[in-house]
ROMINU-751751 format. One record per residue (C-alpha): x, y, z; residue number from 1. Coordinates in Angstrom, 2 decimals, always signed. Each point is the difference from the previous one (the first is absolute). Example, Ala and Ser with C-alpha at 12.3 -4.5 7.8 and 13.67 -1.06 7.14 Angstrom:
<sites>
{site {+12.30; -4.50; +7.80}; 1}
{site {+1.37; +3.44; -0.66}; 2}
</sites>
This chain:
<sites>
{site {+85.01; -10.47; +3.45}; 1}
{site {-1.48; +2.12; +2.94}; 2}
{site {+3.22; -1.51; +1.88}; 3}
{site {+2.27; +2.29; -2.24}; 4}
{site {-2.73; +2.98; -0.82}; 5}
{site {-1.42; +0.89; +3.17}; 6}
{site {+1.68; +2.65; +2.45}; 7}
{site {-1.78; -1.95; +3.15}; 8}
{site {+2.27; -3.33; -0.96}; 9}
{site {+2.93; +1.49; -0.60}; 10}
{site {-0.35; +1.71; +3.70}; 11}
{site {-1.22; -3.41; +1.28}; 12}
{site {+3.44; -1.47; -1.23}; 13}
{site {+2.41; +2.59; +0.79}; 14}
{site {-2.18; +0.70; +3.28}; 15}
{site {+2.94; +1.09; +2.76}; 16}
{site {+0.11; +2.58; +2.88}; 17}
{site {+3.07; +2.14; +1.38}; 18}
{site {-1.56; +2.44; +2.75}; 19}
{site {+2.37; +1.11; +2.27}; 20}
{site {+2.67; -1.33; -1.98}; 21}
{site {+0.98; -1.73; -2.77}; 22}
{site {-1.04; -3.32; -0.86}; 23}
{site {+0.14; -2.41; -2.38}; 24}
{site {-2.71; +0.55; -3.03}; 25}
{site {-2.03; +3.01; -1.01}; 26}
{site {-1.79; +2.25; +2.33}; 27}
{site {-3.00; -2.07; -1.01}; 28}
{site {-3.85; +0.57; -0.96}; 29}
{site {-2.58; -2.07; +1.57}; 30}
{site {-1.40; -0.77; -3.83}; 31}
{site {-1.72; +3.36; -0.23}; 32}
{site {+0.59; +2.49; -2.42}; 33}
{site {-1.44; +3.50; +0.27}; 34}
{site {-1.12; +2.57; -2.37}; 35}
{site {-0.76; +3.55; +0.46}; 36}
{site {-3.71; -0.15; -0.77}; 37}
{site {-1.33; -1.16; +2.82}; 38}
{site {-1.42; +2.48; +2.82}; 39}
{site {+2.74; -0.70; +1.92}; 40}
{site {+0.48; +1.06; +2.94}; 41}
{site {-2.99; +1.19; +0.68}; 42}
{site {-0.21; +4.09; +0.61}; 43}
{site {-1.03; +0.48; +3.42}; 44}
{site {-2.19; +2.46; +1.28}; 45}
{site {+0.85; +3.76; -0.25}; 46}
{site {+1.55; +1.21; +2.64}; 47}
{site {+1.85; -2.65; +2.01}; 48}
{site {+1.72; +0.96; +2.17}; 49}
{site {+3.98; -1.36; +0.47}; 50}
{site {-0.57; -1.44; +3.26}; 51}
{site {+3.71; +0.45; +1.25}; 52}
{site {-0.61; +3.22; +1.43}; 53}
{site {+3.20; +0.09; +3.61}; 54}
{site {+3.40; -0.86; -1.02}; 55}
{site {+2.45; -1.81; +2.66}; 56}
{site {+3.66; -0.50; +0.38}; 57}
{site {-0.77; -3.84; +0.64}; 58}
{site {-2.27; -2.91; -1.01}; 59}
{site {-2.73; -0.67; +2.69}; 60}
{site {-2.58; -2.78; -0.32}; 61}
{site {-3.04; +1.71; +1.66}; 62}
{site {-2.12; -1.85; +2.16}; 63}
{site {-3.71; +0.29; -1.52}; 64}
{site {-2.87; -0.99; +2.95}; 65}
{site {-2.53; -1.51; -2.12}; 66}
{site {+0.62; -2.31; -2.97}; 67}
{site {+2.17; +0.57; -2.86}; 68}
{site {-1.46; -0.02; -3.27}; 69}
{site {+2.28; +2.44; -1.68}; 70}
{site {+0.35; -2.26; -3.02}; 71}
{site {-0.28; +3.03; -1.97}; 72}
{site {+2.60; +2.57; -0.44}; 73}
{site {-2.36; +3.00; +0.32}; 74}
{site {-1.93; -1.45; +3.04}; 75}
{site {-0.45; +2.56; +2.45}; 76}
{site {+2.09; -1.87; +2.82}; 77}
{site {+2.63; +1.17; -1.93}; 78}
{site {-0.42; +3.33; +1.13}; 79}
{site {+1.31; -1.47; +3.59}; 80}
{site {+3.46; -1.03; -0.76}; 81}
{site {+3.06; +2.38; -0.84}; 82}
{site {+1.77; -0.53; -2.81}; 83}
{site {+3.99; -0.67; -0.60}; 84}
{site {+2.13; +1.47; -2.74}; 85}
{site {+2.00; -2.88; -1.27}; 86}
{site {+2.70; +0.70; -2.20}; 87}
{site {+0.43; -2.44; -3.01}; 88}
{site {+2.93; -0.53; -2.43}; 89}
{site {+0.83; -1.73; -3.04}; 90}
{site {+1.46; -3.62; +0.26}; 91}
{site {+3.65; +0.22; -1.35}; 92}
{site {+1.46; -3.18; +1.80}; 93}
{site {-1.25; -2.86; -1.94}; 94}
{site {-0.38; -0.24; -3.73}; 95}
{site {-2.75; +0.92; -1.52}; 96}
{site {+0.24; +3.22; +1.53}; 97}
{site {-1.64; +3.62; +0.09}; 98}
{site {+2.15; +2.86; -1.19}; 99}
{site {-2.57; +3.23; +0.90}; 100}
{site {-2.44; -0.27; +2.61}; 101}
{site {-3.27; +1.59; -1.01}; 102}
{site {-1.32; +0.03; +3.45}; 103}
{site {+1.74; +1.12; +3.41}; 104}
{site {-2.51; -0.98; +2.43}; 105}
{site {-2.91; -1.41; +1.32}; 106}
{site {-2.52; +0.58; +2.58}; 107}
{site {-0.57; -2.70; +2.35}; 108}
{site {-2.67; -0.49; +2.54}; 109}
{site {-1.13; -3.16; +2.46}; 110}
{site {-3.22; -1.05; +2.28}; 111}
{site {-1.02; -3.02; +1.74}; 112}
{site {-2.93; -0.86; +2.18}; 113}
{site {+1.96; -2.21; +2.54}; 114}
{site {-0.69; -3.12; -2.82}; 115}
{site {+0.90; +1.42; -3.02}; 116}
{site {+2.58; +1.82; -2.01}; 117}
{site {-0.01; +2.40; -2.81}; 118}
{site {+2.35; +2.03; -1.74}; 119}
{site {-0.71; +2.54; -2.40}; 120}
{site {+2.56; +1.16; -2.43}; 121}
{site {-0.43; +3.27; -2.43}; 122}
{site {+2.40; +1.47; -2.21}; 123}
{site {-0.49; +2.33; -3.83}; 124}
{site {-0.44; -1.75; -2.81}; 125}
{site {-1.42; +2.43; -2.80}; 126}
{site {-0.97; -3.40; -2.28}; 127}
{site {-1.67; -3.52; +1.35}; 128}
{site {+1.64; -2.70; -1.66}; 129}
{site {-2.37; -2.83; +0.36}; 130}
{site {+1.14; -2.37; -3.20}; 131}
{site {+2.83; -1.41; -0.95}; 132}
{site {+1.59; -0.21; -4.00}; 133}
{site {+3.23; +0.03; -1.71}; 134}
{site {+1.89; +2.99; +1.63}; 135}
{site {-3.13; +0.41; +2.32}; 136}
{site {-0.06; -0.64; +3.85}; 137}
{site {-2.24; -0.05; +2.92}; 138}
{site {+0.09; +2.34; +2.79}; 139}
{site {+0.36; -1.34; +3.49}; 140}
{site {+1.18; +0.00; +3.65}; 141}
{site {+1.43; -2.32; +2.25}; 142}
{site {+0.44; +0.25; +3.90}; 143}
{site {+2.57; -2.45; +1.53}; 144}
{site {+0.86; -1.25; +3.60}; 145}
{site {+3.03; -1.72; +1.78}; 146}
{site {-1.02; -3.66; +1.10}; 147}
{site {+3.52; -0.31; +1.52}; 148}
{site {+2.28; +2.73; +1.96}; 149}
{site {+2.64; +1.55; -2.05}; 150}
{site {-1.84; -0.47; -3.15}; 151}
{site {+0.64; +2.26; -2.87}; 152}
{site {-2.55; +2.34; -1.28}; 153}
{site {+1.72; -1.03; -3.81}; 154}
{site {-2.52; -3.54; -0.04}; 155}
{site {+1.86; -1.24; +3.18}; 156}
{site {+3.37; -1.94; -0.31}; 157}
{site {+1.00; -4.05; +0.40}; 158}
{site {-0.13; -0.03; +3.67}; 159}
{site {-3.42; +2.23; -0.15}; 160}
{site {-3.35; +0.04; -0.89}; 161}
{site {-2.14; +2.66; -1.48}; 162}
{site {-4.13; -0.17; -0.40}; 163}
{site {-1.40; +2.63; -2.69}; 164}
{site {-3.57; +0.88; -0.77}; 165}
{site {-0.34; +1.17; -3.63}; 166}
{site {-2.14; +1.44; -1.97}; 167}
{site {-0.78; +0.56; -3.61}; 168}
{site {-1.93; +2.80; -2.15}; 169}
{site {-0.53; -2.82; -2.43}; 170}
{site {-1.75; -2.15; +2.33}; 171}
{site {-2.24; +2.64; +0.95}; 172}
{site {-1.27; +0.34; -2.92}; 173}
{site {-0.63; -3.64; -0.67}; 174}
{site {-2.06; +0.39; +3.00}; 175}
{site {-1.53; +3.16; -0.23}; 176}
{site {-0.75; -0.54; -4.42}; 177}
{site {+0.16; -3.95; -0.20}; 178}
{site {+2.37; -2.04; -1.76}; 179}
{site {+1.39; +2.19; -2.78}; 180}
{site {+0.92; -2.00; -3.04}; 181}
{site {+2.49; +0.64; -3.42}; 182}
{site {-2.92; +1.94; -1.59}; 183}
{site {-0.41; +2.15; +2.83}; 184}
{site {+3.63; +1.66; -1.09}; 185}
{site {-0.35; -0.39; -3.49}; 186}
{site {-3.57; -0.24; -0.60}; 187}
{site {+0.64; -0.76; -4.39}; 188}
{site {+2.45; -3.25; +0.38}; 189}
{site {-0.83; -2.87; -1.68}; 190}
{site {+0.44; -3.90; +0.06}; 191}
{site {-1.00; -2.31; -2.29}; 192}
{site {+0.66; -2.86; +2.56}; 193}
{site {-0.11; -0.74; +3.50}; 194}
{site {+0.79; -4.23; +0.31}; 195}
{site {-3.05; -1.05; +2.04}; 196}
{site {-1.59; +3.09; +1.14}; 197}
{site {-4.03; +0.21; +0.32}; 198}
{site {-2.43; +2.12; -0.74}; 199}
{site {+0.72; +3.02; -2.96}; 200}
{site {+2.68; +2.68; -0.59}; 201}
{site {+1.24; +1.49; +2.53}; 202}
{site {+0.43; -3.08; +1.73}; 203}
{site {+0.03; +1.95; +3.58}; 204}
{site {+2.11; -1.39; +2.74}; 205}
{site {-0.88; -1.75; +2.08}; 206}
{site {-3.51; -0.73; -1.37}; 207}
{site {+1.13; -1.99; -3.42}; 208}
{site {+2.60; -1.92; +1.81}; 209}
{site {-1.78; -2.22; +2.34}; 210}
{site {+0.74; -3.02; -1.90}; 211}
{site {+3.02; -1.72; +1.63}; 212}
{site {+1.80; -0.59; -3.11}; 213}
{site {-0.33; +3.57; -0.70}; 214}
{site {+1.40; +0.84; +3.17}; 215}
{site {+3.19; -1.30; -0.34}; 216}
{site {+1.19; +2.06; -2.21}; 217}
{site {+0.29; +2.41; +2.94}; 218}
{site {+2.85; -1.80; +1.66}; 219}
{site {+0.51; +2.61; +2.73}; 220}
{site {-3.39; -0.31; +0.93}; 221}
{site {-0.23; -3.86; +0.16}; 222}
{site {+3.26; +0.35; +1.93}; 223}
{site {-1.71; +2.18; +2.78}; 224}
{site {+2.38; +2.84; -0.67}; 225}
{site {-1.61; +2.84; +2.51}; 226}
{site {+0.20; +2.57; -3.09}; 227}
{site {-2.00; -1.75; -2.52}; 228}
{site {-3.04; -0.22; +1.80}; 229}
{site {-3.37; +0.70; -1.76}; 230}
{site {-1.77; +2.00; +2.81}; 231}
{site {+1.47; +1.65; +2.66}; 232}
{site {-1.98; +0.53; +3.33}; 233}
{site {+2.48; +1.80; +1.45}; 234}
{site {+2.32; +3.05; -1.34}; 235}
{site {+2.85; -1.30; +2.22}; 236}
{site {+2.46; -2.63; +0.35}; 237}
{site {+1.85; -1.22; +3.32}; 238}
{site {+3.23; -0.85; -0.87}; 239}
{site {+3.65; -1.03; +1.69}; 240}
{site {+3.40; +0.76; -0.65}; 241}
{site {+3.42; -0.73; +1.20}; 242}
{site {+2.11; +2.59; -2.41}; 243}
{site {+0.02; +0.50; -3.44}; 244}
{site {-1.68; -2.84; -2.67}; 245}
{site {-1.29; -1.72; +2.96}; 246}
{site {-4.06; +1.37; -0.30}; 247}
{site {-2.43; -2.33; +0.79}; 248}
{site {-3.51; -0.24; -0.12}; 249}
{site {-1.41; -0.72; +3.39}; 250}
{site {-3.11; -2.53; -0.64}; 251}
{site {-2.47; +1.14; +2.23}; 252}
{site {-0.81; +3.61; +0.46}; 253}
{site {-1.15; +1.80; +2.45}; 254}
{site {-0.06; +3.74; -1.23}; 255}
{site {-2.44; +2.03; -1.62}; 256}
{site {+0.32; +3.16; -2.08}; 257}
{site {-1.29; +2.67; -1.59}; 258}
{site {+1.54; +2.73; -2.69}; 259}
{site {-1.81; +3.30; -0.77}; 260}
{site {+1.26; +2.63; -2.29}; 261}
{site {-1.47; +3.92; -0.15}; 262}
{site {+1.61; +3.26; -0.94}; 263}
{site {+3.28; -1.35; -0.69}; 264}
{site {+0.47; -2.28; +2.49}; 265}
{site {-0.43; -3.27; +1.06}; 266}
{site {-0.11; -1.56; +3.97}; 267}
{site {-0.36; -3.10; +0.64}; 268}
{site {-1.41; -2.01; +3.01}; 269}
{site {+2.24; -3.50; +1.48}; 270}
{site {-2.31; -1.05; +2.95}; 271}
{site {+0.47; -3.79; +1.55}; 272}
{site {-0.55; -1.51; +3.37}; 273}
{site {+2.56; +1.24; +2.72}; 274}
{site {+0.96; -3.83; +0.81}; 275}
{site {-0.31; -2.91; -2.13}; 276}
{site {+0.74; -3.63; +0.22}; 277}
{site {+2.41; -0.38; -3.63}; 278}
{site {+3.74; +0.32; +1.49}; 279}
{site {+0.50; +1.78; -2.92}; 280}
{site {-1.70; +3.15; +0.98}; 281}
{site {+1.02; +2.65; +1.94}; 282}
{site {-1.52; +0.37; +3.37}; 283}
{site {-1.32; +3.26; +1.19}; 284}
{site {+0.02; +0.91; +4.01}; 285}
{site {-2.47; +3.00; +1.56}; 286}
{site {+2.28; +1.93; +1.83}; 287}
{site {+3.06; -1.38; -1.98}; 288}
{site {+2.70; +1.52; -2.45}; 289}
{site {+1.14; -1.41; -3.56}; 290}
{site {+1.27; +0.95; -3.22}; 291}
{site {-1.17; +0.87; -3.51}; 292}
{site {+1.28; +0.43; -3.14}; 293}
{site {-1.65; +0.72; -3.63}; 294}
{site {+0.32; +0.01; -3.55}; 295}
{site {-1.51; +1.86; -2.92}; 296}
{site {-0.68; -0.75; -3.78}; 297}
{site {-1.08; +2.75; -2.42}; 298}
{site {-0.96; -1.84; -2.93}; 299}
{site {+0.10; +3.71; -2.32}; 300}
{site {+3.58; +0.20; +1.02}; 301}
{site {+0.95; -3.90; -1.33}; 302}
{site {+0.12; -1.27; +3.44}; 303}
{site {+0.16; -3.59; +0.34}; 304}
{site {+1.71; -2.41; +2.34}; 305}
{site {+3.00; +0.88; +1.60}; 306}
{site {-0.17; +3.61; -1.81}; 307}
{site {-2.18; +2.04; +2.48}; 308}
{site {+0.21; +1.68; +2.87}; 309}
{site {+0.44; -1.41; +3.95}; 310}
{site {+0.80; +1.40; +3.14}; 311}
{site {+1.84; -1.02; +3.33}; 312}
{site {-1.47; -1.50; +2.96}; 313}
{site {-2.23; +2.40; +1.63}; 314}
{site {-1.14; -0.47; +4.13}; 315}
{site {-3.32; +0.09; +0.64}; 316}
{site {-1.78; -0.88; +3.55}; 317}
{site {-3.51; -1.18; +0.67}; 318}
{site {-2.57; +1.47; +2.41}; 319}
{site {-1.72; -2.26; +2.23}; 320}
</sites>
């Protein structure tokens, strides 16, 4: 049965996420699984420059005077805003946690044109780990804000809430390749079977599945768990938290991002509007002060869930 053969079920089923912390379930897929074959990512051109170029003792959103559109990580507005060392360490205070830390820090940098926000986030990574297999895991980032005072950078506490914007190598590449099936990992499997697929072997997702009785075999899916989706428009999920196994999906999103990797190294691009109307978002002020924290995956180094790496609240103030 394609409910028992296929890698992009099985992640459909077991689909889970534990970001800042840990929560209940896997660090899930979003029913993509990636091989190495594909061009992926894409080389860019010789030359680029890491656009990072004045360090700063602390994190300033610089006030752009024409229109953001920064989406990419090696736009040349980067060039504008100094960039933060943020020290990073590995999560020993909830189980599953990170013995070694393979990182120790990561370069952080912020602009806004008076109606938007972005963050970019850049730290080594000598491998981009875009799929996801037994004993294989994603690369990825997460930023995080207090919605209450007092909250704790650790996914928040009982009394307060967190929001955190998180990204994932393995989403990137479902955007950047397309949906990457079972026989995109291991190209020579074989089923005999697949109950009430259509069309001829392979039997891609989700193009043979259309039928509803085919489709609910992929219970996650039919559920409208947020990791089993079939296309991703976004790299990014908006999500809530109020202390450990308390992660949860926020339904509408707001945030867009964008993950590049190039000599060793990937940076990454959170940009969203400075105020929104979903209570559940954080709510950025020109001229005002707040607080950041973040959280790294290296998928090379078996990161997953709660074992990665996270830092402390860090100030940063906005120009106006």
């Amino acid at each position: 049965m394609k409910a028992i053969t296929r890698h992009t079920l099985l992640a459909a089923l077991l689909g889970g996420l534990s970001a800042f912390g840990v929560a209940a379930g896997w660090l899930g897929t979003s029913g993509a699984l990636h091989g190495e074959a594909a061009a992926w990512p894409e080389p860019l051109l010789p030359g680029v420059p890491e656009v990072a170029v004045t360090p700063s003792d602390h994190l300033v959103v610089v006030k752009l005077d024409h229109l953001l559109t920064a989406d990419n990580p090696y736009s040349v507005e980067w060039w504008q805003a100094p960039y933060m060392e943020v020290e990073v360490v590995p999560q020993q205070m909830a189980m599953p946690s990170l013995a070694e830390a393979s990182i120790e820090t990561i370069r952080v940098q912020a602009l806004t044109d008076g109606e938007h926000i972005a963050w970019r986030v850049s730290w080594s990574d000598s491998t981009p780990d875009g799929n996801v297999d037994v004993s294989r895991f994603s690369d990825g980032v997460a930023i995080e804000f207090p919605l209450d005072e007092g909250a704790l950078p650790m996914m928040g506490d009982e009394e307060s809430k967190v929001q955190i914007l998180y990204w994932k190598a393995l989403w990137q590449k479902d955007i950047d390749v397309g949906f990457q099936d079972v026989q995109d990992v291991h190209p020579n499997f074989w089923s005999d079977l697949y109950w009430f697929a259509e069309g001829e072997f392979p039997y891609p997702v989700p193009e043979a599945f259309q039928n509803p009785t085919a489709l609910q075999w992929f219970v996650a899916h039919q559920a409208g768990n947020p990791m089993a989706v079939f296309s991703r428009r976004q790299p990014v999920q908006e999500l809530v938290a109020k202390g450990w196994s308390t992660l949860t999906n926020q339904p509408y999103s707001i945030t867009t991002a964008k993950g590049v990797w190039v000599r060793d190294s990937w940076a990454v691009v959170f940009k969203r509007p400075l105020k929104t109307d979903d209570p559940l978002d954080y709510q950025f002020e020109l001229g005002g002060e707040g607080q950041i924290a973040f959280a790294v995956w290296q998928g090379s180094a078996q990161n997953v869930g709660g074992r990665k790496h996270w830092s402390d609240w860090v100030e940063f103030e906005v120009q106006e």
